[in-house]
C-alpha positions as CSV (number, residue, x, y, z in Angstrom):
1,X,16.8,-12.2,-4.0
2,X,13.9,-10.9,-2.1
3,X,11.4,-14.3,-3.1
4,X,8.6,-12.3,-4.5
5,X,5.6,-13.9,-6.6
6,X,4.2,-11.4,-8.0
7,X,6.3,-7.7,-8.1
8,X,5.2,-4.4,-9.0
9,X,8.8,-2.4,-9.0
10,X,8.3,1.6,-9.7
11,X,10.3,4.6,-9.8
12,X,9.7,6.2,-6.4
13,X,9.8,9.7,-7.6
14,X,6.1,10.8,-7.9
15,X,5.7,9.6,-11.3
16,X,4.9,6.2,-11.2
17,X,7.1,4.9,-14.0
18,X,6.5,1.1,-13.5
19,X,9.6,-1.3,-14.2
20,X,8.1,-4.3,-13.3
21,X,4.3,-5.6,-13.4
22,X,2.5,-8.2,-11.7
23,X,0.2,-8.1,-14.7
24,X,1.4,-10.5,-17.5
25,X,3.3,-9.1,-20.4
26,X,2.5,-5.5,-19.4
27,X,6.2,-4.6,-18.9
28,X,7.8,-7.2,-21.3
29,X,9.3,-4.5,-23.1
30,X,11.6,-3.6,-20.1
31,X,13.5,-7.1,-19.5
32,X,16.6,-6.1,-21.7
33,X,16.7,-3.1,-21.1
34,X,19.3,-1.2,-18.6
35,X,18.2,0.7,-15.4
36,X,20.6,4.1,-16.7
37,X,17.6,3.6,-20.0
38,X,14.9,4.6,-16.8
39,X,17.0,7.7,-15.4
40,X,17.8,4.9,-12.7
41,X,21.7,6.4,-11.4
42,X,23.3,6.6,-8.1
43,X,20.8,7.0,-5.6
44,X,17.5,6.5,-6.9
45,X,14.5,5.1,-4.7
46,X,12.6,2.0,-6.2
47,X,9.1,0.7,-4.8
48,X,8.8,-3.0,-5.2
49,X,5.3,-4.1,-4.0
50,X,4.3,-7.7,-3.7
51,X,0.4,-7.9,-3.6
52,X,-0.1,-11.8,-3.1
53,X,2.7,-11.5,0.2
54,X,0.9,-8.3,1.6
55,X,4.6,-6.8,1.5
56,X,6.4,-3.5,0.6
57,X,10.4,-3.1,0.1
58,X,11.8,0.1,-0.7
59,X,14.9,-0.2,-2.0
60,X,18.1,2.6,-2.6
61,X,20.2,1.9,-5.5
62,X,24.2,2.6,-5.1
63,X,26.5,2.3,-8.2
64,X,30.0,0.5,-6.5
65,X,33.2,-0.3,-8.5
66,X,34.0,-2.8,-6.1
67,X,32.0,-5.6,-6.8
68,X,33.6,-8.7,-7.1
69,X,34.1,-10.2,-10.8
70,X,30.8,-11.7,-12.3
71,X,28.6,-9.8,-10.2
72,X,26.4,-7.5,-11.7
73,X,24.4,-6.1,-7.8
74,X,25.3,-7.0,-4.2
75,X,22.0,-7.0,-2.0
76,X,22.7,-4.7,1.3
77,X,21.0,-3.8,4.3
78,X,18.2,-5.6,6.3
79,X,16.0,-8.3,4.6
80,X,12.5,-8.9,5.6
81,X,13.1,-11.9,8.9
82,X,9.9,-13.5,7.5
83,X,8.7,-13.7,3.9
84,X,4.6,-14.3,3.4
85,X,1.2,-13.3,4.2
86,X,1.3,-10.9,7.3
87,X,-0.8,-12.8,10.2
88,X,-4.7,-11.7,10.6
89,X,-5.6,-9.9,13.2
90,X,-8.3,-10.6,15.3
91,X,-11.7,-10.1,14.0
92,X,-13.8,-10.1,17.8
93,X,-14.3,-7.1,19.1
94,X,-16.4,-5.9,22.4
95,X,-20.0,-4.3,20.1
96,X,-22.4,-3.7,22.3
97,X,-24.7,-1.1,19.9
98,X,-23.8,-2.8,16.1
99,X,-21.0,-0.3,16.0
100,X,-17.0,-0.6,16.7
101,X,-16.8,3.6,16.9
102,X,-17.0,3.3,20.8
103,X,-20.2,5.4,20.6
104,X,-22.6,4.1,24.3
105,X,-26.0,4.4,24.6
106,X,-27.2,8.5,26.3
107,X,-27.4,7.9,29.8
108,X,-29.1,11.6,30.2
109,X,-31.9,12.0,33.0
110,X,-33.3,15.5,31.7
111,X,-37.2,15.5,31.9
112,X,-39.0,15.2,28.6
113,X,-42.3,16.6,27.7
């Protein structure tokens, strides 16, 4: 639903129980089994990262009797408008002493001796 290439999905509740891995086979074990297996109920928060799209979705589970017949989740709420990379920004800045801190050179006029 959310076109991701390469997921990470985690519990977010401090723990980091991982659901689903970017990282072949890592998470196999998890395919058949059911999210109420995880603690997952009415409510929870999951964190579904997608390294290779630079993007983050946090997502709120709701149990619903109301679904209609065949359909095992209904997607709800905003969707990302645009799915991929995130633009770069641009990479020319105003250095005038090798440095981007804003530091200038002293300007002082105190006497030295």
């Amino acid at each position: 639903k959310f076109a991701m290439v390469a997921p990470d999905v985690q519990i977010d509740d401090g723990k980091g129980t991982i659901l689903i891995s970017s990282e072949e086979g890592e998470t196999e074990a998890n395919n058949h089994r059911k999210l109420s297996d995880f603690g997952i109920r009415n409510g929870t928060r999951l964190q579904a990262d997608d390294f290779l799209q630079d993007y983050t979705l946090l997502i709120n589970v709701l149990h619903s009797e109301d679904l209609e017949k065949d359909v095992e989740f209904e997607v709800v709420g905003d969707t990302p408008e645009r799915i991929g990379p995130k633009p770069s920004e641009p990479t020319s800045r105003n250095i005038s002493n090798g440095s981007d801190d804003g530091a200038q050179p002293s300007t002082s006029t105190g006497n030295h001796q």
